[in-house]
N, C-alpha and C positions, 0 to 999 in steps of 0.2 A: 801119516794122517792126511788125509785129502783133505779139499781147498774149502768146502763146508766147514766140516770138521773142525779146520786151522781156524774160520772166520769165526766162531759160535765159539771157541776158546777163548780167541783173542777179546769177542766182546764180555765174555763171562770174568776177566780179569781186566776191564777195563772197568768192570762194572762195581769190582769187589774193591778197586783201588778210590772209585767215586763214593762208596758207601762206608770207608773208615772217616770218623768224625772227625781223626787227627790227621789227615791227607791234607798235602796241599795248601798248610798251616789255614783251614778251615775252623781249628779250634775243636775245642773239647763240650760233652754236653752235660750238664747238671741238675739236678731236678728236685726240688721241696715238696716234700707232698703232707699234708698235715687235715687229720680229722679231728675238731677241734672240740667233739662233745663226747662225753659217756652214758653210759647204763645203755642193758638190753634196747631199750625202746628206739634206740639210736642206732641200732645196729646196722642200717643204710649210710649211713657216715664213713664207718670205717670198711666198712664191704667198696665202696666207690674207691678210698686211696689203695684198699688192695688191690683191687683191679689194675685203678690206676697206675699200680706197681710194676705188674705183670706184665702191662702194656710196654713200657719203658725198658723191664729188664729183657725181655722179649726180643723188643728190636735191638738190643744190643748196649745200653747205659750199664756201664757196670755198678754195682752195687757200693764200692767207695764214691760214687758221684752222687748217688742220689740217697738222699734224706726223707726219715719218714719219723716224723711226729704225729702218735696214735694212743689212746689211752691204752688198748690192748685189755678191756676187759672184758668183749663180746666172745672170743675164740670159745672161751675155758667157761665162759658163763655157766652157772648151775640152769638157767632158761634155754641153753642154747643145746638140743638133742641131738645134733653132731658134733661132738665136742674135738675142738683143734679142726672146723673147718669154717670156713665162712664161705658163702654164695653169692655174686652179686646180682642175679636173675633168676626165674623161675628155673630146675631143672639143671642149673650152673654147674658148672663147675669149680670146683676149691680155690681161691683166689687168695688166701692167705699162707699156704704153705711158701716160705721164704723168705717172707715179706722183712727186709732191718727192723729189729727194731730200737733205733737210735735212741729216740726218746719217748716214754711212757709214763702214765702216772701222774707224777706229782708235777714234773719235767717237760707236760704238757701245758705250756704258758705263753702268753704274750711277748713274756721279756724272753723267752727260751729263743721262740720263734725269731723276733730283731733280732737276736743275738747271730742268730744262722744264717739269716740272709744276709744281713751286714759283714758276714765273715768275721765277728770278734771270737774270737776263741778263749781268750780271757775267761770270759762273762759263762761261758760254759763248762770249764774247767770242773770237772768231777762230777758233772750231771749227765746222764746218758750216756752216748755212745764218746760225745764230745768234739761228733761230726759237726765243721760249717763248714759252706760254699766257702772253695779258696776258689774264684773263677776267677778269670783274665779278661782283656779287652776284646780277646780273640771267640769269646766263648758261650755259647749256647743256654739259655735258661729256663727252664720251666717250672713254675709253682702252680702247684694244684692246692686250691683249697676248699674245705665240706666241713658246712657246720650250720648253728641257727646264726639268722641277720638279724637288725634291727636299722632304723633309719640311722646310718652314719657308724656301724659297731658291725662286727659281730663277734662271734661270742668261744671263748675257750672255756676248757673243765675250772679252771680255774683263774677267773678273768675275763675283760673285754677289752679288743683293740680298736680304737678310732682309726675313721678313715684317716686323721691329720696323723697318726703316729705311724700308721702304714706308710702313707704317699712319703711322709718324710725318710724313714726306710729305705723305700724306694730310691729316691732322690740320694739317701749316700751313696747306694750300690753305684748308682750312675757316674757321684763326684770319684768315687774310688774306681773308677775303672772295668766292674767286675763281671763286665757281658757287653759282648756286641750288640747281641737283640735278646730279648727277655720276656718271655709269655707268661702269663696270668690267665687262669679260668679259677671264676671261684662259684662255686654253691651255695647260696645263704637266701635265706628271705630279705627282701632289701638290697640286695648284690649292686645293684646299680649304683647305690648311695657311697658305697667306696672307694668310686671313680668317678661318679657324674657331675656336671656343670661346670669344666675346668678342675676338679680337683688331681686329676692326674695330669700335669702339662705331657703338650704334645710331643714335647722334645726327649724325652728319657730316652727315647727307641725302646719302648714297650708297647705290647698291644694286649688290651686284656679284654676277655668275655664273662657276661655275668649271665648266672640261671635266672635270673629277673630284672624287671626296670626297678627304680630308688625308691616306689612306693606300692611292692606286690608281691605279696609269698611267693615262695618256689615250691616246690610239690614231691611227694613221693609215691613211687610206685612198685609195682612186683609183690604184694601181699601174700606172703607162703604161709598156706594151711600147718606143714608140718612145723617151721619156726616159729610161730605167730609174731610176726613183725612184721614191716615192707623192710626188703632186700637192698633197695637203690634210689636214686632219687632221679627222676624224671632227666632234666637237663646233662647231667653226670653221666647217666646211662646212655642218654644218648648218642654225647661225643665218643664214649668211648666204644660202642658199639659200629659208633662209623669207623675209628681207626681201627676195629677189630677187622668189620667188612672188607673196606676199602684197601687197607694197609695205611703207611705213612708218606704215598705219593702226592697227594690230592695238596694242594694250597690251604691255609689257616685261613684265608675268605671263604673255599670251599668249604671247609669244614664249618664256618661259621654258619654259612649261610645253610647249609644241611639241616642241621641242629636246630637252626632259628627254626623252619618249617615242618620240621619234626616232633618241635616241642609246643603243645597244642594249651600249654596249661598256663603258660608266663610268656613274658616279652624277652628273649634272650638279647643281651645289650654288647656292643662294642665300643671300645674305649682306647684314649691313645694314640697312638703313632702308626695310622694306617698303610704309609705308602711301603711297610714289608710284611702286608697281611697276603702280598703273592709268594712268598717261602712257601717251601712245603714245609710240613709239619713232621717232617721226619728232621728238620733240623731242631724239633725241641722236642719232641717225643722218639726218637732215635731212629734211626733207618739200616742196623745192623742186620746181623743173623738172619740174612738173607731176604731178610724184608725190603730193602732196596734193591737188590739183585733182580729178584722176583719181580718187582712195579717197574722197572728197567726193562727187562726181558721181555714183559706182558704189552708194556708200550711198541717197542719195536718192532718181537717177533710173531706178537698175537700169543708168546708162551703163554702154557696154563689156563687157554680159554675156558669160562665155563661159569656154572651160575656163582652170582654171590651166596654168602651166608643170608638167611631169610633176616627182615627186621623186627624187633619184637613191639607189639604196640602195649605201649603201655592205658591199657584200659581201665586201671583201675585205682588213679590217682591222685591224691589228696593234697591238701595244703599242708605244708607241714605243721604248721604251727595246731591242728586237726587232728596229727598222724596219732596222739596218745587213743583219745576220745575212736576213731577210728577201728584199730589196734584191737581196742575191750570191745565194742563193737563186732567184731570177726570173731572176737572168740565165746563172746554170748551167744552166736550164730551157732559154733562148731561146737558149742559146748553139749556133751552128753546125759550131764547125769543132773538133777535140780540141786546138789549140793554145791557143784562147778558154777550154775547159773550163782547163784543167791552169791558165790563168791564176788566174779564178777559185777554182777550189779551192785552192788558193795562197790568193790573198786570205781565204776562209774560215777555212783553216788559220791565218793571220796573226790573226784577230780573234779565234777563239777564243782561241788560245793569249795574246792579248793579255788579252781580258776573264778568264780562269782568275789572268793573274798579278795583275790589279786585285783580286779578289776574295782572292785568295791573301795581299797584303799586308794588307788591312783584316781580314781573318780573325787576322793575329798581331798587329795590331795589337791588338784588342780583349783577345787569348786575356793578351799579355803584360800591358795594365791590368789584365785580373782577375785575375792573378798565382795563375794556373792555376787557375781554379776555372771547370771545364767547364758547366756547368750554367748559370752566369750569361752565360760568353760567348755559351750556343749562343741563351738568350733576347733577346742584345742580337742578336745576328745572324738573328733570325727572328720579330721583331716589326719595327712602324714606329710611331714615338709622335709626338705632335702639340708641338713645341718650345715651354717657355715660360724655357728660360734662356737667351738670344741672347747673354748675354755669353761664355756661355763654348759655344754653339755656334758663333760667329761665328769664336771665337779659332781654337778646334779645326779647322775648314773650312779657314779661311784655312792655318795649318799645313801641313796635307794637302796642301791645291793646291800649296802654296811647294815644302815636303820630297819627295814623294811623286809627286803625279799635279796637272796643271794643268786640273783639274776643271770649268773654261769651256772646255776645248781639246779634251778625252777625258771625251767623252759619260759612257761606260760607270762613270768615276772618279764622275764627278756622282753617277749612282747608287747611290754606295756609302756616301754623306755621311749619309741613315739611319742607320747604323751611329754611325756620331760622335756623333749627336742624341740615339739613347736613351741613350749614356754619360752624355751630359752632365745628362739627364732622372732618372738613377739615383741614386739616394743613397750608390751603393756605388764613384762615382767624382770625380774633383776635377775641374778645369780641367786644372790643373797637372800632374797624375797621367796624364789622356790625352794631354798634349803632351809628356811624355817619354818614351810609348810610341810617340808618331807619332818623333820623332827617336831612339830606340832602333831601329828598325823601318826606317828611310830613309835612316838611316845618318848623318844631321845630326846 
């Protein structure tokens, strides 16, 4: 072997011993990925943690490391015309072939979730897979979340988590040991409110990015003619489109800072413990299977010059909380025959007059707590405040969902749970005061 030859070895195994996760007792990498809503309509949710999957087992996280809580009703869907595939872009490719699946279903929960991040195994014992993070002190973490937000919530098939039962979450993983450094990117309307104003101290050693500031929908986009749905959601698509691009070399600021100006629709936010946002992101999105090798090589020896993958713009992106309305929309467009139309406009009809009567309830709601003093109601109903009483907006929420609207089930209800928050954020209301307006009002 000549002295090239020898030199382009030696750094090809210098390189492959820097990109095993467990080298060097650098620790091991772990990863939660959880899409926390169902039905077709939704099917940008869990297209994102597939992807998100890909991206992960790709560069090399094995499949006992990383955890995926997904409803798992979109693949198989009777709406879905490629059946057993999902897309998270126009033209995509398959992103669900492989994808664990740990928990589904019923098993798609709030308490499921604590349960896996906290490492209790207990608490999960004959549900799903029965997968949770056993991580170490030494060890890598990454949680991806996609779902709808609300100020201070967002939202599972079955339930809603407060930012206070998150952060506190958070904070046992920290007291137990269970990651060096620990990443958070989550998708939701409100994203920000799960982290912002000190709610995540700076000390955890976490750093988390949200698809929006604490008072702004996040967005979807990719609308396919042949699904009828959007594929992906703005923010989501993006990062992962850079680590698709770029690989997993580039820094978690770089990557932030990407995104942030890529995403043209919301305020992409930062949170947490900045001074290890110069990591590269292959320490939480994996740097295996020659994906490290490769960004090593390309660094040094100029290997593999040549264009990137092009970036896809997302032109045609909506609020989520929109995406229904949207949705019937595209397909009243693309619809062919007037018995298709009349269906749809029908279903239009249906949503409107649904979302009016959601609105319509949370409207006397509020008006009957202020015991008619217009002026207060119309500022609770046209502000959005950053939540720091959880006791009594958790009570309130819960309420709501029980009496009212089952606010993990009906989207539109979720969005109305602002309203609840600044009550309870107001000095001019009690706990007690808004729950006997929600059961005045619901008839409980």
């Amino acid at each position: 072997m000549n002295t090239a030859a020898t030199a382009t070895a030696l750094l090809v195994l210098a390189c492959l011993a820097a990109a095993s996760p467990d080298a060097a007792g650098e620790g091991k990498h772990w990863a939660v990925l959880v899409a926390g809503s169902s039905t077709y309509m939704n099917y940008r949710h869990q297209a994102d943690v597939c992807h998100a999957y890909q991206i992960l087992h790709k560069h090399g996280i094995p499949d006992e490391r990383i955890i995926v809580l997904m409803m798992d009703d979109i693949a198989e869907s009777r709406e879905n015309p490629t059946k057993g595939i999902i897309i998270n872009k126009l033209n995509g490719t398959d992103v669900y072939h492989g994808v664990p699946k740990d928990y589904t279903g019923i098993h798609v929960t709030p308490e499921i979730f604590l349960s896996v991040i906290t490492g209790d195994k207990e608490a999960v014992a004959g549900k799903g897979s029965g997968k949770v993070l056993e991580s170490g002190p030494k060890d890598h973490v990454f949680i991806n979340f996609v779902d709808h937000g609300a100020p201070g919530f967002v939202a599972f098939p079955r339930g809603t988590l407060s930012a206070k039962n998150l952060v506190s979450a958070l904070e046992k993983m920290h007291e137990k040991k269970m990651y060096k450094q620990l990443v958070f990117y989550m998708e939701a309307c409100e994203s920000g409110s799960m982290f912002a104003e000190g709610l995540l101290p700076a000390d955890l050693n976490i750093f988390a990015t949200t698809a929006a500031n604490a008072k702004e929908s996040s967005y979807a986009c990719y609308y396919d003619k042949l699904r009828r749905t959007f594929l992906g959601d703005v923010y989501s698509v993006k990062w992962m489109e850079d680590t698709d691009r770029v690989g997993t070399s580039e820094s978690l600021a770089k990557q932030f800072t990407t995104v942030k100006e890529e995403v043209k629709t919301s305020h992409v936010q930062e949170y947490g413990d900045m001074k290890f946002s110069t990591e590269e992101i292959q320490e939480f999105q994996g740097g295996v299977s020659g994906s490290r090798v490769e960004s090593t090589l390309k660094r040094i020896t100029n290997f593999g010059a040549g264009a990137l993958p092009v970036k896809y713009p997302c032109k045609d992106s909506v609020a989520s909380p929109n995406v229904p309305l949207a949705v019937l929309y595209h397909r009243l467009n693309d619809a062919e025959t007037e018995g298709e139309k009349i269906e749809i406009r029908s279903m239009l009809a249906e949503e409107l007059l649904e979302r009016n009567q959601i609105a319509g309830v949370m409207e006397n709601i509020v008006k009957n707590a202020s015991s008619a003093n217009g002026d207060l109601a119309h500022t609770i109903l046209s502000t959005i405040t950053q939540p720091r009483d959880f006791d009594c907006a958790e009570s309130v929420v819960d309420a709501f969902s029980n009496m009212c609207y089952n606010v993990a089930e009906v989207d539109y209800a979720f969005r109305q749970v602002y309203a609840l928050v600044n009550m309870c954020e107001h000095t001019a209301f009690s706990a007690e005061g808004i729950l006997s307006s929600i059961r005045t009002v619901c008839g409980h």
